[in-house]
Biopython code that builds the backbone (N, CA, C, O; Angstrom):
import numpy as np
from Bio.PDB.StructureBuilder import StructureBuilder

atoms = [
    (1, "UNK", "N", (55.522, -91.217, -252.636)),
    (1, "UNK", "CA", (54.952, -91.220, -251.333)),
    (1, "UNK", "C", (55.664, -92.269, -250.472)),
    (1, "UNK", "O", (55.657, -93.481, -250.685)),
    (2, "UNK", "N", (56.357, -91.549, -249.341)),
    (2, "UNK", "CA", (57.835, -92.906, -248.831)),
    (2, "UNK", "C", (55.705, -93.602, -247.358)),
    (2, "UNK", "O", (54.640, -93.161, -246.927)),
    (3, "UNK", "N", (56.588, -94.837, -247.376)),
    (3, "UNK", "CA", (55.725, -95.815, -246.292)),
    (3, "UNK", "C", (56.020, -95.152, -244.795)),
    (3, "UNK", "O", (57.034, -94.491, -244.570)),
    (4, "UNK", "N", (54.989, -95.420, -243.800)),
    (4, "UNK", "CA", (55.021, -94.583, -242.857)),
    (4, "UNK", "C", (55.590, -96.065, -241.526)),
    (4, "UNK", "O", (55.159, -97.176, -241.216)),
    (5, "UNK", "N", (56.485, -95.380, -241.213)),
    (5, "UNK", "CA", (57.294, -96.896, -240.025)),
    (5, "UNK", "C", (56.158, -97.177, -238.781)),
    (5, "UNK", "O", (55.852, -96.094, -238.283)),
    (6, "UNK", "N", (55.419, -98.360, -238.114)),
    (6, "UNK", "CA", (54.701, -98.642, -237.270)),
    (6, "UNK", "C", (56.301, -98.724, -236.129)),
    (6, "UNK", "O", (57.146, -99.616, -236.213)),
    (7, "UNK", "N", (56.332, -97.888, -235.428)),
    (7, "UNK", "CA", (57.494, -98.202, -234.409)),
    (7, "UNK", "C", (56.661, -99.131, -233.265)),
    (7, "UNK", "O", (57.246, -99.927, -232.531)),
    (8, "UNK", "N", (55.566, -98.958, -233.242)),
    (8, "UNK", "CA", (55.111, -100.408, -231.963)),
    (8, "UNK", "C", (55.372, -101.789, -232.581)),
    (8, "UNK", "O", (56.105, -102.629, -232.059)),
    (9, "UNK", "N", (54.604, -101.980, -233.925)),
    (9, "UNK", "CA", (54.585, -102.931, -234.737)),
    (9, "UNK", "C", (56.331, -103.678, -234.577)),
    (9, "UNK", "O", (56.539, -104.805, -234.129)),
    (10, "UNK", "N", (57.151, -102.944, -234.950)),
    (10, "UNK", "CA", (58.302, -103.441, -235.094)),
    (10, "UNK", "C", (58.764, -103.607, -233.401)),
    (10, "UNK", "O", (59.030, -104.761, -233.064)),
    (11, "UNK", "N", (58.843, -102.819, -232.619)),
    (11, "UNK", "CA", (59.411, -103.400, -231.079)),
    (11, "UNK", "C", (58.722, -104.584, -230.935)),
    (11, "UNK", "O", (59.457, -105.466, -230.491)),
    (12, "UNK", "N", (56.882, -105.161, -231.270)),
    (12, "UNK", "CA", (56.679, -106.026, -231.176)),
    (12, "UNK", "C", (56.818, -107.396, -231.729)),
    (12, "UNK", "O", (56.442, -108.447, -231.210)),
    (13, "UNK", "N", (57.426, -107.214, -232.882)),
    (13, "UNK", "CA", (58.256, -108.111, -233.938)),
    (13, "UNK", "C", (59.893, -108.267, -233.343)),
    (13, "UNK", "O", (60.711, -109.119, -233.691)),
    (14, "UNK", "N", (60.031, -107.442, -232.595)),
    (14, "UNK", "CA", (61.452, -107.635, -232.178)),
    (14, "UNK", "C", (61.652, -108.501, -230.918)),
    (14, "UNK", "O", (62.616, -109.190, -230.585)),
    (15, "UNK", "N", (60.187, -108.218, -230.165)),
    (15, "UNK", "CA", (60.379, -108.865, -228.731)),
    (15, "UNK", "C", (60.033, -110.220, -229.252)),
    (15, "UNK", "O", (60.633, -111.242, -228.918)),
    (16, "UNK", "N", (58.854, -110.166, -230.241)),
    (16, "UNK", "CA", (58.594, -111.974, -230.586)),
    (16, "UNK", "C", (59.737, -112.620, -230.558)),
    (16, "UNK", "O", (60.053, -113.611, -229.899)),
    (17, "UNK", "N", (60.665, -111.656, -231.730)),
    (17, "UNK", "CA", (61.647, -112.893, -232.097)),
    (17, "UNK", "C", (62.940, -113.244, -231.356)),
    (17, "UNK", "O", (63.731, -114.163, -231.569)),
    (18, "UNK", "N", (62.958, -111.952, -230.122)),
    (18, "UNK", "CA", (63.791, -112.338, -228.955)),
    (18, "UNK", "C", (62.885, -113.917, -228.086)),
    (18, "UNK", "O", (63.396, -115.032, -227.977)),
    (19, "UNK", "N", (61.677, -113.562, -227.663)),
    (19, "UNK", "CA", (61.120, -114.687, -227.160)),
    (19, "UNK", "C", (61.521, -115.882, -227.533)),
    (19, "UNK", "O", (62.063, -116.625, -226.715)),
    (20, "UNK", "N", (61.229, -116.427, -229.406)),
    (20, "UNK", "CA", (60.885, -117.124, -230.244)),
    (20, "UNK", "C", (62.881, -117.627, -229.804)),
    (20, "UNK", "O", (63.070, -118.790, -229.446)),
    (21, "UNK", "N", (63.869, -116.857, -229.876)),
    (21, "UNK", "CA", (65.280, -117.259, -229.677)),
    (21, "UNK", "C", (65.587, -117.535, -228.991)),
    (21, "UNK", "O", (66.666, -118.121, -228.898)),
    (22, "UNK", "N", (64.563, -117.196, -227.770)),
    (22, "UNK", "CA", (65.210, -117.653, -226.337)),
    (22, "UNK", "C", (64.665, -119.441, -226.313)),
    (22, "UNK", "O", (65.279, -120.508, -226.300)),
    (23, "UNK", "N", (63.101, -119.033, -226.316)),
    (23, "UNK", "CA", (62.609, -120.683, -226.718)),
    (23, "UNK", "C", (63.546, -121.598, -227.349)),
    (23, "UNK", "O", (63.944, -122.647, -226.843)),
    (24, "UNK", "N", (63.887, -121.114, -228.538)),
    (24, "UNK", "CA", (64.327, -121.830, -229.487)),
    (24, "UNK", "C", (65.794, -122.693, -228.120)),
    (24, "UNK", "O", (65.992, -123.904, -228.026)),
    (25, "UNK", "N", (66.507, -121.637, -227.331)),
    (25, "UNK", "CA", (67.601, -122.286, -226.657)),
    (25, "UNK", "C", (67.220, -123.243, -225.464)),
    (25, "UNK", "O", (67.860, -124.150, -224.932)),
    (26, "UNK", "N", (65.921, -122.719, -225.217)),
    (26, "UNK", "CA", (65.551, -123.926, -224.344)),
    (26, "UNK", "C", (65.304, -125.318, -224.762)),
    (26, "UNK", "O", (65.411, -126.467, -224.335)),
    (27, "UNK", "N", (64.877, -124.583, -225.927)),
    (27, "UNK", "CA", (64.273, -126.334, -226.682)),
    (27, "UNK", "C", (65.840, -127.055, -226.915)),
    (27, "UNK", "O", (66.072, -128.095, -226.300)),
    (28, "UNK", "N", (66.732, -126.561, -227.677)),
    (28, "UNK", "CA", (68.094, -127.353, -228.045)),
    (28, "UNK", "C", (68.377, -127.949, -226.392)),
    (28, "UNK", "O", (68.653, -129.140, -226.253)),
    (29, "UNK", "N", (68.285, -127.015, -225.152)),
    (29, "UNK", "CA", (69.057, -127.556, -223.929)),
    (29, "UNK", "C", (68.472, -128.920, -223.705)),
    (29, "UNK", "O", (69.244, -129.859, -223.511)),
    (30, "UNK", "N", (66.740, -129.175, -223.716)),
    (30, "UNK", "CA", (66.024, -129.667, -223.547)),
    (30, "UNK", "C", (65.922, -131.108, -224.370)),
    (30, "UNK", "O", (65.707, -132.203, -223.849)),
    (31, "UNK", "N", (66.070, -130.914, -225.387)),
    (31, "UNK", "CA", (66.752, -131.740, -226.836)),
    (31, "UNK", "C", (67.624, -132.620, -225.871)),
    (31, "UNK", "O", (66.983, -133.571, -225.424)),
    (32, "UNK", "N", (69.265, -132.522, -225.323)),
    (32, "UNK", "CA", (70.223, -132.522, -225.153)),
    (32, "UNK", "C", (70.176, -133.563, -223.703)),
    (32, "UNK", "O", (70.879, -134.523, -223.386)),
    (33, "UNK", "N", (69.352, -133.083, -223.216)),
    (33, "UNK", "CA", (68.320, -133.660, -221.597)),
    (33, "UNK", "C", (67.557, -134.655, -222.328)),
    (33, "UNK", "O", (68.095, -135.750, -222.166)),
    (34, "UNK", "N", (66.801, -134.711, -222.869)),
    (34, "UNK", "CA", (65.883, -135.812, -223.137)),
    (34, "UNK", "C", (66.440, -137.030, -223.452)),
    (34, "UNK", "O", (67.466, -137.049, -224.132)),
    (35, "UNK", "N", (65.933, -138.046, -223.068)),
    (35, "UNK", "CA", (66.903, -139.096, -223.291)),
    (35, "UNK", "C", (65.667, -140.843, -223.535)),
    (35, "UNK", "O", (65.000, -141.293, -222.604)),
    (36, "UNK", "N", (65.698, -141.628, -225.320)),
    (36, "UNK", "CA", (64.711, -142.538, -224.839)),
    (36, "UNK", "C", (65.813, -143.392, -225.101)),
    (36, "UNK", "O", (66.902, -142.982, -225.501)),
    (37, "UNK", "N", (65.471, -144.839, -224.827)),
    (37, "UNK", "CA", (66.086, -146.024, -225.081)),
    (37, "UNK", "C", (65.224, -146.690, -225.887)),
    (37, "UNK", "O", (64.007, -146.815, -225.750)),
    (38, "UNK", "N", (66.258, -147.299, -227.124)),
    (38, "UNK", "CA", (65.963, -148.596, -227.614)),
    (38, "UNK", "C", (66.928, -149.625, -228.138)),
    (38, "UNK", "O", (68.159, -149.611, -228.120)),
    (39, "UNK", "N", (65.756, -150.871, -228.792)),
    (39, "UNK", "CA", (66.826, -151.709, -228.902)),
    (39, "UNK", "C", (67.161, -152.646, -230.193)),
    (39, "UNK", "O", (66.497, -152.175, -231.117)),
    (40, "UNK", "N", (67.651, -153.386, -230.498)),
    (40, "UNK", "CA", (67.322, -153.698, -231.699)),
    (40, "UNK", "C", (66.623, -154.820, -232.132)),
    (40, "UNK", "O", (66.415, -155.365, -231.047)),
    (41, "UNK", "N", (65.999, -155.711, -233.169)),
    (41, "UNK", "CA", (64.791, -156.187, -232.720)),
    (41, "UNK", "C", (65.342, -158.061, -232.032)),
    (41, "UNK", "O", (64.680, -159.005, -231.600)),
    (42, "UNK", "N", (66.191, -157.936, -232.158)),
    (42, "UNK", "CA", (66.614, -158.988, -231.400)),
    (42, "UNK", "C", (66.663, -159.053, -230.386)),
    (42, "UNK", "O", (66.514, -160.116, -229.782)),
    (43, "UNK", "N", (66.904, -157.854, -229.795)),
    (43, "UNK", "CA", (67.420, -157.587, -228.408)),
    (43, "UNK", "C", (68.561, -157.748, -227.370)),
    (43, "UNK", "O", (68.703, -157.887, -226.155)),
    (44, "UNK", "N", (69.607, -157.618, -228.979)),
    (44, "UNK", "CA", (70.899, -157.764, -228.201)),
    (44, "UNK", "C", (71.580, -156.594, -227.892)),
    (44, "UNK", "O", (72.391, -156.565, -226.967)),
    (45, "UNK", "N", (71.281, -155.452, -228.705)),
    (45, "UNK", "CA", (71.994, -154.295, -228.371)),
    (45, "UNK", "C", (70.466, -153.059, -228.085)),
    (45, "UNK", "O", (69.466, -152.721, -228.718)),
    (46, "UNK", "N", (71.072, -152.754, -226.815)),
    (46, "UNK", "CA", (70.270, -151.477, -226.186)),
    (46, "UNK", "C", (71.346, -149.954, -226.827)),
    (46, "UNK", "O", (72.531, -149.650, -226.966)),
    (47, "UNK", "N", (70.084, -149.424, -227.032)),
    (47, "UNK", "CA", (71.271, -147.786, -227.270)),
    (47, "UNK", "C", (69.942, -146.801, -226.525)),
    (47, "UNK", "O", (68.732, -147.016, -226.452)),
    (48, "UNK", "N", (70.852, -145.586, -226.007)),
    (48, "UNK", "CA", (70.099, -144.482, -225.318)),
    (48, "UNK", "C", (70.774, -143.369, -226.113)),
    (48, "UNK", "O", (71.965, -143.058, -226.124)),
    (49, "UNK", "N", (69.780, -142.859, -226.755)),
    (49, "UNK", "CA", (69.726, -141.616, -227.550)),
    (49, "UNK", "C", (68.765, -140.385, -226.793)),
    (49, "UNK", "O", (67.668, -140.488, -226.243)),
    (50, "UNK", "N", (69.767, -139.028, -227.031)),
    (50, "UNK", "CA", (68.311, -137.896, -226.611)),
    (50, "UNK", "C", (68.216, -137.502, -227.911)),
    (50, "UNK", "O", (68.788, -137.898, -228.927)),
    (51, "UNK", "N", (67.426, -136.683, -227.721)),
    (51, "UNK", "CA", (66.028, -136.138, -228.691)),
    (51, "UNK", "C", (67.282, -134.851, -230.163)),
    (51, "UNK", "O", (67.046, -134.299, -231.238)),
    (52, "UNK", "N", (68.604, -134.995, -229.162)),
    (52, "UNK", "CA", (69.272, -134.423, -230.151)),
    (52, "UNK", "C", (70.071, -135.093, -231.165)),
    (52, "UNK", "O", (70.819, -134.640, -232.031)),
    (53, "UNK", "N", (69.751, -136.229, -230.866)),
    (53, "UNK", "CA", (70.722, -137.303, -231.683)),
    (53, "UNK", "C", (71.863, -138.023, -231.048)),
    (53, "UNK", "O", (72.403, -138.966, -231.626)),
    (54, "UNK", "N", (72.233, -137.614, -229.907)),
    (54, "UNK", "CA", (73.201, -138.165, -229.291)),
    (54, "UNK", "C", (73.221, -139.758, -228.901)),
    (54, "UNK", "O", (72.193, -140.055, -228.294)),
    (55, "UNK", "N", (73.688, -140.334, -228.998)),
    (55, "UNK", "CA", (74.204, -141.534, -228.537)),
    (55, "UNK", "C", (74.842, -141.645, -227.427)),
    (55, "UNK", "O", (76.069, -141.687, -227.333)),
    (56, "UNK", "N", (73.840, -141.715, -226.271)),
    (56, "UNK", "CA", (75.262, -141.720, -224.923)),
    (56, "UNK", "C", (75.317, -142.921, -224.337)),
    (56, "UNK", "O", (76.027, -142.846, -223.334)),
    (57, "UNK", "N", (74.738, -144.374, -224.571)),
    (57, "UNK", "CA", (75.208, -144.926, -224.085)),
    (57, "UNK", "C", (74.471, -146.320, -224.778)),
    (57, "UNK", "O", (73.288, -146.495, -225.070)),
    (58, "UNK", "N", (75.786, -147.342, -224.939)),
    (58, "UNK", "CA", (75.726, -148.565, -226.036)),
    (58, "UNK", "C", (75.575, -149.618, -225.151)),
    (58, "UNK", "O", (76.030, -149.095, -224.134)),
    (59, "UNK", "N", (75.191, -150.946, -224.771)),
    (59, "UNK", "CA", (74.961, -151.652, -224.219)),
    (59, "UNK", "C", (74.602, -153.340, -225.691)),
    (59, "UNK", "O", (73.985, -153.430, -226.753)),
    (60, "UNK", "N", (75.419, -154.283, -224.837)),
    (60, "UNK", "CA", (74.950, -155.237, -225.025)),
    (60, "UNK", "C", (74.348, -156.560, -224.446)),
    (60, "UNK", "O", (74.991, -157.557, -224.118)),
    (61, "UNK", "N", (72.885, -156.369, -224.377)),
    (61, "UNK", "CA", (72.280, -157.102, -223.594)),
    (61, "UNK", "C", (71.665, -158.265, -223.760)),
    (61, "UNK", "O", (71.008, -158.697, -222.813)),
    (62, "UNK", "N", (71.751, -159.093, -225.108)),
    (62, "UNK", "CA", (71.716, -160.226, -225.543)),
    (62, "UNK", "C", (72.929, -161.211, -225.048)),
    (62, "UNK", "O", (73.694, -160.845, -224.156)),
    (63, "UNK", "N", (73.015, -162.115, -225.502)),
    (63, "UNK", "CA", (73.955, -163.321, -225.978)),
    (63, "UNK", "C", (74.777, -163.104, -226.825)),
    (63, "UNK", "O", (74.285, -162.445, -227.741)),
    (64, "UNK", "N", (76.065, -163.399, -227.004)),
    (64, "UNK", "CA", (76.873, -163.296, -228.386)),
    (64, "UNK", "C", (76.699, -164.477, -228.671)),
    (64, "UNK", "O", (76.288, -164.720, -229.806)),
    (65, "UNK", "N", (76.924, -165.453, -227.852)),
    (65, "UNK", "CA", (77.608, -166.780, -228.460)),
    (65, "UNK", "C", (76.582, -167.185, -229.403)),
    (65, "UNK", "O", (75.353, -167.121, -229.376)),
    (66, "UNK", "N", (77.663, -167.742, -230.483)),
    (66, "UNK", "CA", (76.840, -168.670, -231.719)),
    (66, "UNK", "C", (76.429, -167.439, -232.647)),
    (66, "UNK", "O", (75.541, -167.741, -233.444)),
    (67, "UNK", "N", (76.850, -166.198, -232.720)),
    (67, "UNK", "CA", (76.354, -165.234, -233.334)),
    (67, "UNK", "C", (77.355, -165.167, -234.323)),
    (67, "UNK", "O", (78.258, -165.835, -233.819)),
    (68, "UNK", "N", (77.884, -164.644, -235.783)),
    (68, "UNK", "CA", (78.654, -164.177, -236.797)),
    (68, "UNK", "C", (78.674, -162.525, -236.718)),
    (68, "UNK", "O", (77.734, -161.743, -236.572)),
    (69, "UNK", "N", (80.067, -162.285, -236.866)),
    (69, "UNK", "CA", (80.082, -160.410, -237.026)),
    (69, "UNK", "C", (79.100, -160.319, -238.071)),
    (69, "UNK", "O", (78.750, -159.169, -238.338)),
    (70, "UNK", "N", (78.734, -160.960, -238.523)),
    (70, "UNK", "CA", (77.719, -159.804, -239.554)),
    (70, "UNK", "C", (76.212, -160.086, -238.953)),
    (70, "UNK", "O", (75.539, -159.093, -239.228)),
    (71, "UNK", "N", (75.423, -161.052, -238.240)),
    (71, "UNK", "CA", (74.211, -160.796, -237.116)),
    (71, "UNK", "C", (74.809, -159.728, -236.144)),
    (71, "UNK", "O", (73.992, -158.829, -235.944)),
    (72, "UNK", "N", (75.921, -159.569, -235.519)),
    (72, "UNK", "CA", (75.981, -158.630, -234.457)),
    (72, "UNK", "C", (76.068, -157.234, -234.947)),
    (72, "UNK", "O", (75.742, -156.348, -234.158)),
    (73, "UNK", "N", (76.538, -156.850, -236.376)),
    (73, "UNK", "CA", (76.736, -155.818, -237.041)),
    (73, "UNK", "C", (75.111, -155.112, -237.300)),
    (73, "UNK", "O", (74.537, -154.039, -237.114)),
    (74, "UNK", "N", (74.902, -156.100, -237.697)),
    (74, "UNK", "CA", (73.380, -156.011, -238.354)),
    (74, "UNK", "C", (72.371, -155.459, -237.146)),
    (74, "UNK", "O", (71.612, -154.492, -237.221)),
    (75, "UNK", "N", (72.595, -156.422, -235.920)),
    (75, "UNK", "CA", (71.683, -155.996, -234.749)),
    (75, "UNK", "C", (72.053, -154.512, -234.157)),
    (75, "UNK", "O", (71.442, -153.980, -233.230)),
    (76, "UNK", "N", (73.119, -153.965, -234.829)),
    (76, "UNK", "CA", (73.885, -152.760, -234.616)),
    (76, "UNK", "C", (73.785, -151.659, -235.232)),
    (76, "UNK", "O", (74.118, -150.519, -234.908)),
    (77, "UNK", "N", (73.318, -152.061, -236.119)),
    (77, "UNK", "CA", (72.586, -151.340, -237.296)),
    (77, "UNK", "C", (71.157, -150.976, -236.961)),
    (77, "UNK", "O", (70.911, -149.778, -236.827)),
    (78, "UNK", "N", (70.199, -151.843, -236.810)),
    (78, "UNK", "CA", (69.141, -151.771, -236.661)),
    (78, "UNK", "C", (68.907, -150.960, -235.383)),
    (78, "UNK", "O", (68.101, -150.033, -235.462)),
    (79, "UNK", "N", (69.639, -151.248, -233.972)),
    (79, "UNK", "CA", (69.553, -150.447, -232.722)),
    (79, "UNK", "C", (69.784, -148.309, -233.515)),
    (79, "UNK", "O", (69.482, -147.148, -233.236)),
    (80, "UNK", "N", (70.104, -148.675, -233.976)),
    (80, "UNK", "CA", (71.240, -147.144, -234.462)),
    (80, "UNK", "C", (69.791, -146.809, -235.459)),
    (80, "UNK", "O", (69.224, -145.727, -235.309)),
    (81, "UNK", "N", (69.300, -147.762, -236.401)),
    (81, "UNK", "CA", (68.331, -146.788, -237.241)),
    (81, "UNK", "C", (66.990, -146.615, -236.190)),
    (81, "UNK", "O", (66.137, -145.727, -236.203)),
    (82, "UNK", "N", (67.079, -147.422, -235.562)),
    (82, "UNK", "CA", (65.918, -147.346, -234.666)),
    (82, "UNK", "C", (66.076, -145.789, -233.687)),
    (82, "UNK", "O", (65.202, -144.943, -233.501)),
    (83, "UNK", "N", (67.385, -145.802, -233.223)),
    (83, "UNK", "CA", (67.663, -144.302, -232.479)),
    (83, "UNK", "C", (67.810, -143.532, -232.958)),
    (83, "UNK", "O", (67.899, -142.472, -232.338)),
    (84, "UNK", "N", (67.939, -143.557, -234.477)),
    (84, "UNK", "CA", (67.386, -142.112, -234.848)),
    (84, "UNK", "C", (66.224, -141.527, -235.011)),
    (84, "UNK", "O", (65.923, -140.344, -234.852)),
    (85, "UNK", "N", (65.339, -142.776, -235.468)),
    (85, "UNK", "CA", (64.143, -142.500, -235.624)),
    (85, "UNK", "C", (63.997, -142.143, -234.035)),
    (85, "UNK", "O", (64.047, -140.959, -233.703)),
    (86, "UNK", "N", (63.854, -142.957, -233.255)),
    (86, "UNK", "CA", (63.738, -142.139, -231.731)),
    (86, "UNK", "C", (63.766, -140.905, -231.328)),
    (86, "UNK", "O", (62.964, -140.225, -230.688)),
    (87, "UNK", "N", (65.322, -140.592, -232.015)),
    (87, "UNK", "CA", (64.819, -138.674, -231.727)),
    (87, "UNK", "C", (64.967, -138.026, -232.340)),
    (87, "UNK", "O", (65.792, -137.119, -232.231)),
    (88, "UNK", "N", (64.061, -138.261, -233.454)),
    (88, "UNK", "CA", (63.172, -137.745, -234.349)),
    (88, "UNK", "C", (62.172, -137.805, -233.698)),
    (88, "UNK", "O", (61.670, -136.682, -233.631)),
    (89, "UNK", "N", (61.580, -138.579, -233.147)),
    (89, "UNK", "CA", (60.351, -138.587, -232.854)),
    (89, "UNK", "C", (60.169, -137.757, -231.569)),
    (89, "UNK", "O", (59.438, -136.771, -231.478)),
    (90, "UNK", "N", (60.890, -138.255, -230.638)),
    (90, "UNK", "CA", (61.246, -136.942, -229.104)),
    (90, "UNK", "C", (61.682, -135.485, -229.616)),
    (90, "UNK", "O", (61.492, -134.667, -228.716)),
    (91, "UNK", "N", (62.207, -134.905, -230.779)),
    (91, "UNK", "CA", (62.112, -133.794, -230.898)),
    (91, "UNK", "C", (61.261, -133.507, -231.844)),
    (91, "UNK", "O", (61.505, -132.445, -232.417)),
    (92, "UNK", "N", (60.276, -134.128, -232.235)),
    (92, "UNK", "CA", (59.061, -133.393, -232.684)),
    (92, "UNK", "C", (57.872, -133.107, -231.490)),
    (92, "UNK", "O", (57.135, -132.153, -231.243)),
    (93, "UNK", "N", (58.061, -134.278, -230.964)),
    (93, "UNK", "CA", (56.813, -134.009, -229.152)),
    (93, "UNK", "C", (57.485, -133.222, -228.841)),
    (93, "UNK", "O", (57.027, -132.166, -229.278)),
    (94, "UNK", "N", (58.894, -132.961, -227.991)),
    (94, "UNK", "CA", (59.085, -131.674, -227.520)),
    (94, "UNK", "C", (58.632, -130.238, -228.436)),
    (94, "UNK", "O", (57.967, -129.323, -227.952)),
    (95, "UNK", "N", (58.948, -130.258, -229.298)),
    (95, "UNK", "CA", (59.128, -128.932, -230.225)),
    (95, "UNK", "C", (57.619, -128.872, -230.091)),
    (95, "UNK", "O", (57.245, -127.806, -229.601)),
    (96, "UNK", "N", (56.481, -129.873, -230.443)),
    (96, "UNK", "CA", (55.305, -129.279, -230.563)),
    (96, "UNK", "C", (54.844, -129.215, -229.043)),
    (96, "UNK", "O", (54.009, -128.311, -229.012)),
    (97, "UNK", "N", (54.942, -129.565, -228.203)),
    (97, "UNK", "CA", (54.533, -129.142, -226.847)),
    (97, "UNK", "C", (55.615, -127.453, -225.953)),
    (97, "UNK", "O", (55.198, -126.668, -225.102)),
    (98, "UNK", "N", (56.820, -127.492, -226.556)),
    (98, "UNK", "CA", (57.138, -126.249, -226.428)),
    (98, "UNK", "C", (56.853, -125.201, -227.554)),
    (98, "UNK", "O", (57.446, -124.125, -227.474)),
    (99, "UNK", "N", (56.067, -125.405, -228.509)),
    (99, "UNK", "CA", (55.854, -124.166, -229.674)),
    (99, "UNK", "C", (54.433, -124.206, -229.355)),
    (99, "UNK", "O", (53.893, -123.287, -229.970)),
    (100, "UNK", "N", (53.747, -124.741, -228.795)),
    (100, "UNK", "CA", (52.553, -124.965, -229.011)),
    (100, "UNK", "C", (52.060, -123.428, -229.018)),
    (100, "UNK", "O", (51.239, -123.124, -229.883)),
    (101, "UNK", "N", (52.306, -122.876, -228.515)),
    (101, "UNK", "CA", (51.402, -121.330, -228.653)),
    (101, "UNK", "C", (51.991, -120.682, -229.877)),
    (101, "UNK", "O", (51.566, -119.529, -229.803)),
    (102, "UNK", "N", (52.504, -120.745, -230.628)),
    (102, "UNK", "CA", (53.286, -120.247, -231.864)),
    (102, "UNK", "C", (52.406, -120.905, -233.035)),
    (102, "UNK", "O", (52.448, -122.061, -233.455)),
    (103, "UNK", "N", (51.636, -119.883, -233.419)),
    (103, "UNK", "CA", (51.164, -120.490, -234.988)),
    (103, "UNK", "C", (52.533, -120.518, -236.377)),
    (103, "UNK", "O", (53.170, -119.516, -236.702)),
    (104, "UNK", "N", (52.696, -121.790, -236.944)),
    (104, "UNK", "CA", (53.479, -121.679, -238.259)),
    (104, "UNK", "C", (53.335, -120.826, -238.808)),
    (104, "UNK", "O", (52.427, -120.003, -238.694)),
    (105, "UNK", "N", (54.670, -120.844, -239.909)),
    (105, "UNK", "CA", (54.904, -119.678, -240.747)),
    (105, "UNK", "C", (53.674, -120.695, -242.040)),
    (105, "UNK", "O", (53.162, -121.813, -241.972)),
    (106, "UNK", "N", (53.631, -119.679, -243.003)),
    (106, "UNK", "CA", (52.866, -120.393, -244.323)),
    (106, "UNK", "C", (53.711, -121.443, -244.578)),
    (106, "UNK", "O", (54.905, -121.264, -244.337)),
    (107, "UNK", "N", (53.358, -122.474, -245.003)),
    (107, "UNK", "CA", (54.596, -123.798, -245.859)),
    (107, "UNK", "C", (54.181, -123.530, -246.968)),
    (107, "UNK", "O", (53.152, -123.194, -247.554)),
    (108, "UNK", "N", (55.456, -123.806, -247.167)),
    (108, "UNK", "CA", (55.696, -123.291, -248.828)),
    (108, "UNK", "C", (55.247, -124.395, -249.852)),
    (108, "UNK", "O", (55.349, -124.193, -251.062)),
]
sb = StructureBuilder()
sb.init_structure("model")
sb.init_model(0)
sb.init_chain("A")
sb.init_seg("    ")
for serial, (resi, resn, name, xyz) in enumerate(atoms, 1):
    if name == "N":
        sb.init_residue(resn, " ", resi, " ")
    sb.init_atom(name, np.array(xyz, "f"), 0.0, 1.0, " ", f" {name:<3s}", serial, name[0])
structure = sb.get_structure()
């Protein structure tokens, strides 16, 4: 006994996942646009990261003097783990304020 095809069912599975692709390109543009700043906890180096990971712009806004390459490395370090976590965190608020009408798939 062959299965009988829902042809609405599937155009409507097709338009979701056109929707769901188009979203999906807004969100990356949007990603790409977003942009937070931070710094490191000293506060010698500022970095501006968007929500896609980018790094667009390095700044040093402390003092050097009296500092060793390895405090300025370090404060360089810390600005950088701090901006990732940053957008990590800006592309989870975006993603859940642009998916918000989209229920998840099951997690596995």
């Amino acid at each position: 006994m062959g299965r009988e095809i829902d042809e609405g069912w599937i155009e409507e599975a097709v338009e979701r996942y056109r929707r769901i692709e188009a979203l999906q390109a807004e969100f990356d543009e949007a990603a790409r646009g977003l942009k937070v700043t931070v710094h490191s906890p000293d506060g010698l180096v500022e970095l501006v990261v968007t929500a896609a990971g980018a790094i667009t712009e390095v700044r040093i806004t402390g003092t050097l003097g009296g500092r060793s390459n390895a405090e300025v490395s370090e404060s360089i370090q810390a600005a950088v783990t701090a901006a990732a976590g940053a957008a990590h965190w800006a592309r989870e608020k975006l993603h859940a304020e642009m998916f918000a009408g989209y229920r998840p798939l099951r997690e596995v």
